[in-house]
C-alpha positions as CSV (number, residue, x, y, z in Angstrom):
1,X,80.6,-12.4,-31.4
2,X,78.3,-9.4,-33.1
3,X,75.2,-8.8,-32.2
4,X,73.3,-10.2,-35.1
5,X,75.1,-13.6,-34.6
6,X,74.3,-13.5,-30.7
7,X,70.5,-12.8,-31.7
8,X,71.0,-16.1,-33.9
9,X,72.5,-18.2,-31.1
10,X,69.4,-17.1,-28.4
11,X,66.9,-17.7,-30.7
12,X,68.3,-21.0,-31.3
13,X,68.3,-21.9,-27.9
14,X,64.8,-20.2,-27.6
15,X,63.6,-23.0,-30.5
16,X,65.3,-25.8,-28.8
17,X,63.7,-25.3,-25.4
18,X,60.4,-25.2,-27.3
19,X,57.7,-28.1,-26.8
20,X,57.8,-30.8,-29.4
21,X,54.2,-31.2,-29.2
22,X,52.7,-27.8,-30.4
23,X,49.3,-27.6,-32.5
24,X,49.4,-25.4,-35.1
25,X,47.0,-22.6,-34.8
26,X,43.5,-22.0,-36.3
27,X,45.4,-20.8,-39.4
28,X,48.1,-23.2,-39.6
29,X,50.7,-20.8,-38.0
30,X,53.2,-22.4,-34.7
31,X,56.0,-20.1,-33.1
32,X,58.5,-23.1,-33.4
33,X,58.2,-23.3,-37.3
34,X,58.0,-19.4,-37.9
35,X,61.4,-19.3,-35.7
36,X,62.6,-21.7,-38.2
37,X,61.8,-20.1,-40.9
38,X,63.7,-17.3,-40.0
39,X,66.7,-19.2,-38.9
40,X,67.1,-21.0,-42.7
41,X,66.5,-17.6,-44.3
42,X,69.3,-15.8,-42.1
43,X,71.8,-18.7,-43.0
44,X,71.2,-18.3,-46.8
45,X,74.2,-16.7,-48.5
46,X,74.0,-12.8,-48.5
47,X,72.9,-11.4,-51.8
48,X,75.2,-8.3,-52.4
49,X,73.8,-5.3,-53.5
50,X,74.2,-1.6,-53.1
51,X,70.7,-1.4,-51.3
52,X,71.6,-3.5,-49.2
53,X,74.9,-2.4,-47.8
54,X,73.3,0.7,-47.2
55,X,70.8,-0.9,-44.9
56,X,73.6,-2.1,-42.7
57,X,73.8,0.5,-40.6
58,X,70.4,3.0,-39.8
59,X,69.4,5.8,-37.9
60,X,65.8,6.6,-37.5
61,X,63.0,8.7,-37.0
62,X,60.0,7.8,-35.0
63,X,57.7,8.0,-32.2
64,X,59.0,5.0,-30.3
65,X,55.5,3.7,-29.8
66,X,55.2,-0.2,-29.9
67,X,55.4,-0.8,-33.3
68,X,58.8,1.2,-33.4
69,X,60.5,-0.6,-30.7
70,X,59.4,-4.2,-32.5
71,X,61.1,-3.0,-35.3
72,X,64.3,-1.5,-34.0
73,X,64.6,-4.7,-32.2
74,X,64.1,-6.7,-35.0
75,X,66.6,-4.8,-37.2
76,X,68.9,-5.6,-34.1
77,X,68.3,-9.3,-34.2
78,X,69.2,-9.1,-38.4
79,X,72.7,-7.6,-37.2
80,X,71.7,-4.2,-38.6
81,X,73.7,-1.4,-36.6
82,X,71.6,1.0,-34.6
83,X,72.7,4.5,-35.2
84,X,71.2,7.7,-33.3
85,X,67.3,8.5,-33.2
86,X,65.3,11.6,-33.5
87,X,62.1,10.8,-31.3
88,X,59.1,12.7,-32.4
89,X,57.0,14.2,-29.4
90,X,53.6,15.5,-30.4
91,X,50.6,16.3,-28.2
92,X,47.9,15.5,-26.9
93,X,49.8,11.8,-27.6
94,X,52.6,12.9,-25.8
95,X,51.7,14.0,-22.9
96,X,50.7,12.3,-19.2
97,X,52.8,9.3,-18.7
98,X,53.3,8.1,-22.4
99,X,57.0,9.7,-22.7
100,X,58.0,7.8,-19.3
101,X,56.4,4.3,-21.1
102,X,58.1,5.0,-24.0
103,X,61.1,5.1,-22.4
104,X,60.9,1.9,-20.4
105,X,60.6,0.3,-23.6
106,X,63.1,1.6,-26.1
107,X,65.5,0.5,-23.4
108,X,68.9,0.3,-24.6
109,X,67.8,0.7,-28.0
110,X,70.4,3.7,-29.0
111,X,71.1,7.6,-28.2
112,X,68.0,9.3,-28.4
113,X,67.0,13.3,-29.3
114,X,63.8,14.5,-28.4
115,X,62.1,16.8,-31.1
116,X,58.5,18.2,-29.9
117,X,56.7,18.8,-33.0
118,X,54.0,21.1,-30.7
119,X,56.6,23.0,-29.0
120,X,55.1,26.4,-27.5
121,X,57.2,29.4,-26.8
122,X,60.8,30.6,-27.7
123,X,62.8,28.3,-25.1
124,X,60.5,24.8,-26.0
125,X,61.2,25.7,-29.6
126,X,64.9,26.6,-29.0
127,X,65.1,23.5,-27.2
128,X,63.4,21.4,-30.2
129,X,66.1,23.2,-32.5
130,X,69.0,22.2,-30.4
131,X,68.2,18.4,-30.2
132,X,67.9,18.5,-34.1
133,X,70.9,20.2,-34.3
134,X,72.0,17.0,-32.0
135,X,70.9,14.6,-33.8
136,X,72.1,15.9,-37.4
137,X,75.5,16.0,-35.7
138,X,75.4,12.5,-34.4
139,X,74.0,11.2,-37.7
140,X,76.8,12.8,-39.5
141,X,79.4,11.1,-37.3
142,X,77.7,7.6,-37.8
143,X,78.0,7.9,-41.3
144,X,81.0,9.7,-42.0
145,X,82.8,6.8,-43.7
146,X,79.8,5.5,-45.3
147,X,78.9,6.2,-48.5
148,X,75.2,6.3,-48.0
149,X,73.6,7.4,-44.8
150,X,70.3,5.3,-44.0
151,X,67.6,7.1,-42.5
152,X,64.5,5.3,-41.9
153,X,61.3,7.2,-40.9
154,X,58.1,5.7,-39.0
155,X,56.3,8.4,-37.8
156,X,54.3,11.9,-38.9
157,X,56.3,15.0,-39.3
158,X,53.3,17.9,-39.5
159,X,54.9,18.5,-43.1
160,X,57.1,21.5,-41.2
161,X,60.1,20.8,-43.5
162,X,61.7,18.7,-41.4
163,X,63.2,15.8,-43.6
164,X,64.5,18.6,-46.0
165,X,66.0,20.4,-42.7
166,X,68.0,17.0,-42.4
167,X,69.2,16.4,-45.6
168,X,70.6,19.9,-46.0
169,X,72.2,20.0,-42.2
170,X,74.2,17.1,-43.8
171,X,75.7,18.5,-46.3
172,X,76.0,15.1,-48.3
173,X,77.9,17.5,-50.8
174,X,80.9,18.0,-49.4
175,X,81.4,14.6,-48.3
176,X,80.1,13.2,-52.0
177,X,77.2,11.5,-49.8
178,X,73.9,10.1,-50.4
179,X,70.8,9.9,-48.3
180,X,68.3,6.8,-48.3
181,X,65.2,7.5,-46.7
182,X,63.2,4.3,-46.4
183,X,59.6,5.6,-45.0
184,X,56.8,3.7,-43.4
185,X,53.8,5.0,-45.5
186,X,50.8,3.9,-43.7
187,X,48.0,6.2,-44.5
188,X,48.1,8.0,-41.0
189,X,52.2,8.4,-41.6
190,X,51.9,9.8,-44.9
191,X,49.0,12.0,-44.4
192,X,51.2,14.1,-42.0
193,X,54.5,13.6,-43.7
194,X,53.8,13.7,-47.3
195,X,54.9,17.5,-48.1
196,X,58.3,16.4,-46.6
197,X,58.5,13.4,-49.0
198,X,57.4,15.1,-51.6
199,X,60.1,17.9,-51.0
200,X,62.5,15.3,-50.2
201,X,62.4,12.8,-53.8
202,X,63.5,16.1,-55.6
203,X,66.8,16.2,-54.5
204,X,69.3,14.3,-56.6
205,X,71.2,12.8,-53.4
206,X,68.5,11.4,-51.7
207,X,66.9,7.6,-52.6
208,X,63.5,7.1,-51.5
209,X,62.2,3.9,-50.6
210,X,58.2,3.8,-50.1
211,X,57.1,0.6,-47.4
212,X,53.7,0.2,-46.6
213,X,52.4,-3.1,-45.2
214,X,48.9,-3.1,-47.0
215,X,50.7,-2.7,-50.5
216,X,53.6,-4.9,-49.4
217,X,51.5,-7.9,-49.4
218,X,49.9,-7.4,-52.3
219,X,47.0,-5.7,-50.8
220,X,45.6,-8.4,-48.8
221,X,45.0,-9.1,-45.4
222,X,46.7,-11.7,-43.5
223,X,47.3,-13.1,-40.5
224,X,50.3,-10.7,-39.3
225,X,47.8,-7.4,-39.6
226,X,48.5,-6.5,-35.9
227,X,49.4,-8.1,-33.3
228,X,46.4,-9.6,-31.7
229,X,45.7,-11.2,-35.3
230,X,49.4,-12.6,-34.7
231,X,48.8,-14.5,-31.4
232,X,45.6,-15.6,-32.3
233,X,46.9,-17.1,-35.9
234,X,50.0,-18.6,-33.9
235,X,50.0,-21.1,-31.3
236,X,52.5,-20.6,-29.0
237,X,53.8,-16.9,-29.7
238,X,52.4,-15.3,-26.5
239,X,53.3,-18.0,-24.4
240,X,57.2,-17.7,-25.6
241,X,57.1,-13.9,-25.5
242,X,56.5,-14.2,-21.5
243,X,58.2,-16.6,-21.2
244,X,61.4,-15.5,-22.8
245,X,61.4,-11.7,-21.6
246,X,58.9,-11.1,-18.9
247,X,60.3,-7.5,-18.8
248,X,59.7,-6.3,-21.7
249,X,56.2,-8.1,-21.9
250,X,55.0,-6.4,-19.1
251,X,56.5,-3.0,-19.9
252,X,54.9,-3.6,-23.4
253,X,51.6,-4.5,-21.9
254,X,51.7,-1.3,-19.7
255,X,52.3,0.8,-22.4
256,X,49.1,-0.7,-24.4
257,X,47.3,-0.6,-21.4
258,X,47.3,3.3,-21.2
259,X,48.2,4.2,-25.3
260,X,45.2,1.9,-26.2
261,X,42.2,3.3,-23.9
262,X,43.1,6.3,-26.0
263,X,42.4,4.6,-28.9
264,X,39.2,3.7,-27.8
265,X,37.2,7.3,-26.7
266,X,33.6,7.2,-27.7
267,X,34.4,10.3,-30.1
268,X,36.6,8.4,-32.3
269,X,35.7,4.1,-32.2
270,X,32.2,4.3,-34.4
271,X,32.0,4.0,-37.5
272,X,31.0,7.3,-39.3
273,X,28.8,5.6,-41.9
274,X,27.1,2.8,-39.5
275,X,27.3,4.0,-35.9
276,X,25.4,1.9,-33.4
277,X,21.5,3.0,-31.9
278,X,22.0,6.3,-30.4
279,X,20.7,5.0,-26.9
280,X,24.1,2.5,-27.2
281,X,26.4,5.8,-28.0
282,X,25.0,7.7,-25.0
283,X,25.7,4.5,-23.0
284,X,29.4,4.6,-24.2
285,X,29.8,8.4,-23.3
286,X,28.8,7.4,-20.2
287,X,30.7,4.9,-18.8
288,X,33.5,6.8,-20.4
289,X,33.2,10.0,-18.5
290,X,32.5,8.0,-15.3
291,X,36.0,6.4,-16.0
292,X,37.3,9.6,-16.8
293,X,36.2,11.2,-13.3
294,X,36.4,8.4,-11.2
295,X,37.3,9.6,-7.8
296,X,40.4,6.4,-7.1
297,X,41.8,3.8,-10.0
298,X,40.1,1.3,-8.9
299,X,36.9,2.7,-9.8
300,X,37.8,4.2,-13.1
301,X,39.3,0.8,-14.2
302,X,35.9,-0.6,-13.2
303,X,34.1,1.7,-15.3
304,X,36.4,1.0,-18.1
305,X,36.1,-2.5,-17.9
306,X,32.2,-1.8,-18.4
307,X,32.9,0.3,-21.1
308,X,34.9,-2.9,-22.9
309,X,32.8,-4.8,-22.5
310,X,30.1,-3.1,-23.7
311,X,32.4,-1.7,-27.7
312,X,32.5,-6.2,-27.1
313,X,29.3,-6.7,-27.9
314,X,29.0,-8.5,-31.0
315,X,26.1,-5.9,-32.2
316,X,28.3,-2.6,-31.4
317,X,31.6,-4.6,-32.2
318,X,30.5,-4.7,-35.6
319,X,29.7,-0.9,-35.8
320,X,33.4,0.4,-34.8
321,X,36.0,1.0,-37.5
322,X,37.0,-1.8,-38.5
323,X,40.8,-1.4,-37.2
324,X,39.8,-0.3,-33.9
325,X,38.0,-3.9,-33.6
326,X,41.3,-6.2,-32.7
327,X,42.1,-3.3,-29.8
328,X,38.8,-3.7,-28.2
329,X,39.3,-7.4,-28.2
330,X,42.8,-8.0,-27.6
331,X,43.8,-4.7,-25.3
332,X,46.9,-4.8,-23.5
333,X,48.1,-7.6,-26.4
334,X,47.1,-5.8,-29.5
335,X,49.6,-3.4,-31.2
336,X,50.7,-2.3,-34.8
337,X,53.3,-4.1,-36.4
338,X,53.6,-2.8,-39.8
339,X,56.6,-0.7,-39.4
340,X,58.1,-4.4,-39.1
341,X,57.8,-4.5,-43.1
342,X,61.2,-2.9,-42.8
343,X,62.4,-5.3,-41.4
344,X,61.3,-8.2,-43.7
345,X,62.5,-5.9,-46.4
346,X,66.1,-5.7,-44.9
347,X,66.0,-9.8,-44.7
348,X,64.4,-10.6,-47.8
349,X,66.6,-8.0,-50.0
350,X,69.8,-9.3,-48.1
351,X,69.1,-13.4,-48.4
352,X,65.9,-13.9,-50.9
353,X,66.0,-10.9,-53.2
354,X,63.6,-12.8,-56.1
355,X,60.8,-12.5,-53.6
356,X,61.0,-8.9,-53.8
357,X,60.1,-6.5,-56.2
358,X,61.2,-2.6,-56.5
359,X,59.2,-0.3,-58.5
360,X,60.6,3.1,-59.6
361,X,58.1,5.8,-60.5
362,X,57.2,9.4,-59.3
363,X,56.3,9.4,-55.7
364,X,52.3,10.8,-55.3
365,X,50.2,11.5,-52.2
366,X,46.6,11.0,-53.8
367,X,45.0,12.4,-50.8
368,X,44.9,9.0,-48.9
369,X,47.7,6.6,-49.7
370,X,51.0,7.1,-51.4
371,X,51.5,5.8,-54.8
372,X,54.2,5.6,-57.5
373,X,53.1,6.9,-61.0
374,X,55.3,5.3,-64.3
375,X,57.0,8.5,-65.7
376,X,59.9,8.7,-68.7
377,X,61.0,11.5,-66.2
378,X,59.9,12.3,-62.6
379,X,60.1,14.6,-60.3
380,X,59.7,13.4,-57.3
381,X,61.8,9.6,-58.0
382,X,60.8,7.2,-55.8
383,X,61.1,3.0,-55.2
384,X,57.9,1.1,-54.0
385,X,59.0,-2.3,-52.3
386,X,56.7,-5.1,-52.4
387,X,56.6,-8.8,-51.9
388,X,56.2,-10.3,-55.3
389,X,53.8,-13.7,-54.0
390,X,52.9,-13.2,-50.5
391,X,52.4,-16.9,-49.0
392,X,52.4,-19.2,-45.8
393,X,56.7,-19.3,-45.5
394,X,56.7,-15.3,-46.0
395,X,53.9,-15.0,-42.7
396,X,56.4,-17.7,-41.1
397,X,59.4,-15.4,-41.8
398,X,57.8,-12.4,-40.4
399,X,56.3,-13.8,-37.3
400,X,59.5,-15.2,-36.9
401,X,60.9,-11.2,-36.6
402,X,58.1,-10.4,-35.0
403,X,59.1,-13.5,-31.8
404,X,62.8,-12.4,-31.7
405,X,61.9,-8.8,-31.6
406,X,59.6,-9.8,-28.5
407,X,62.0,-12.3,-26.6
408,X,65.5,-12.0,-27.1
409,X,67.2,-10.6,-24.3
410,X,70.9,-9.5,-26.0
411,X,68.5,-6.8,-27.8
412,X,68.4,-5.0,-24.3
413,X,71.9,-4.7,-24.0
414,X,73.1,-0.9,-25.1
415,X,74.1,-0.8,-28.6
């Protein structure tokens, strides 16, 4: 049995074990029905196309934070085939005990190269080099007999060249190969990566595809934004995550646990155009530092827990940015998941391909969010996927993704 059919078997034994007797959630969303959802989709004919042979088999680029491991995991669960990773290391994110959660949770994801973005000195450099040089070679042995290799890219590269490094230390040339870069362009990813793209879309053998989740839905917000916004808009979700893989939930919660206080320093949760009474900011810094120098843990998580609860006030919750509100409220539960787009990309272009839409134009970086610009003839090709009506069944579909990427337990076994 392959992988992708033992993901469909598990998570139809997941749906049978559910409770009959569910309520929807406030927005109409239950786990049982987006696993359903899902289910019909995957046992729709497949749709040929060359697109979508090519995303058949992936390698990737990424940080391997939480929104990376849903989505390798969800790839998993479509059947895709896992190639080798280039894990992106930069600091001050990387340093402490993040690489160490990071690697309780990618699990048995695939092979793994380390690439530190912030390397200092000749032998952390040389050491950077080699795992590239690693990873090229690996990549080029998972797609030797393919006639596109599938890269797919979640993460900032410091615009150091890197994607262009790739593509030439494959030598798609002398094989007659193509590349297809499909890249997560959220506007913290393409901020730091969009020299590489730009660089990238010029060369003849390389296919870009341009993802973003705001764009993807049509520019609206909905109720798979993060992941708090998912279990609160689903009845049931959390419940079957724990239930289904209390492993991964709790090494998932311990990651979020320490990658999210990050999130919230007083320096960088206000908003910049209505920050709260300077008295409340003061108060903030406070309980921070006292966290911060705390002389045991359970004092600083005391003081943290004051701090909470104090960015939870209704009157300062409303003057944070408005994506750092769901991490004050939800914590340890809320994470990204819009590199899982890619995901619902890979199923809808493989089973429902009239609910996408591909547009072709010249890629742009308008100094905040990529964009593709109609020209007779660009420079920098590019395709833009969207969904062409976002709706209730597409929300169901990606939930769905979002469950099996969370509870099926054949996605821990190597691959």
């Amino acid at each position: 049995m392959s992988p992708g059919d033992a993901a469909q078997e598990e998570l139809r034994a997941l749906l049978a074990a559910l409770p009959s007797d569910v309520e929807p959630g406030p927005e109409g969303y239950e786990v049982g029905a987006c696993l359903r959802a899902l289910l019909e989709l995957r046992a729709r004919p497949e749709v040929p196309s060359p697109l979508g042979r090519a995303l058949a088999r992936a390698a990737g680029i990424g940080d391997q934070e939480d929104d990376d491991n849903v989505l390798w995991r969800a790839l998993a669960a479509l059947g895709v085939e896992r190639g080798p990773q280039l894990r992106i290391l930069s600091r001050p994110k990387d340093e402490g005990p993040t690489p160490a959660l990071k690697d309780a949770m990618w699990g048995g994801l695939g092979p793994m190269h380390r690439y530190d973005l912030d390397a200092r000195g000749d032998e952390a450099r040389a050491r950077s080099e080699a795992a590239l040089d690693d990873f090229v070679e690996a990549l080029t042995r998972f797609g030797a007999d393919a006639e596109t290799i599938t890269l797919i890219v979640t993460t900032p590269l410091g615009n150091r060249g890197l994607l262009p490094r790739v593509a030439a230390r494959l030598r798609l040339g002398d094989r007659d190969q193509r590349l297809l870069v499909v890249f997560y362009s959220g506007q913290y990813n393409v901020r730091g990566a969009h020299e590489d793209i730009a660089r990238l879309a010029g060369d003849a053998r390389v296919t870009i595809v341009d993802v973003s989740r705001y764009s993807f839905f049509g520019g609206q917000e909905t109720p798979t934004d993060n992941m708090w916004r998912v279990h609160e808009a689903c009845r049931g979700f959390d419940a079957l995550c724990e239930r289904a893989n209390p492993e991964l939930a709790q090494r998932s919660r311990a990651f979020r646990a320490h990658f999210n206080r990050e999130l919230l320093r007083p320096t960088i949760v206000f908003d910049r155009e209505r920050p709260p009474p300077a008295d409340t900011r003061a108060r903030a810094q406070a309980l921070w530092n006292a966290s911060e120098s705390a002389p045991d843990p359970a004092t600083a998580a005391a003081r943290f827990a004051e701090y909470r609860a104090l960015l939870g006030r209704p009157e300062v919750l409303a003057r944070l940015k408005s994506w750092k509100r769901s991490t004050v409220i939800g914590f340890e539960r809320d994470a990204p998941v819009a590199d899982a787009c890619v995901a619902l990309l890979v199923v809808l272009l493989r089973r429902a391909p009239d609910e996408l839409e591909l547009i072709a134009g010249d890629w742009r970086y308008n100094g905040r969010f990529s964009e593709l610009v109609a020209s007779a003839r660009p420079q920098t090709p590019a395709l833009a996927a969207r969904v062409r009506a976002p709706r209730r069944w597409i929300y169901q579909v990606f939930i769905g993704l979002l469950a099996a990427a969370r509870c099926l337990r054949s996605l821990d076994a190597p691959g």
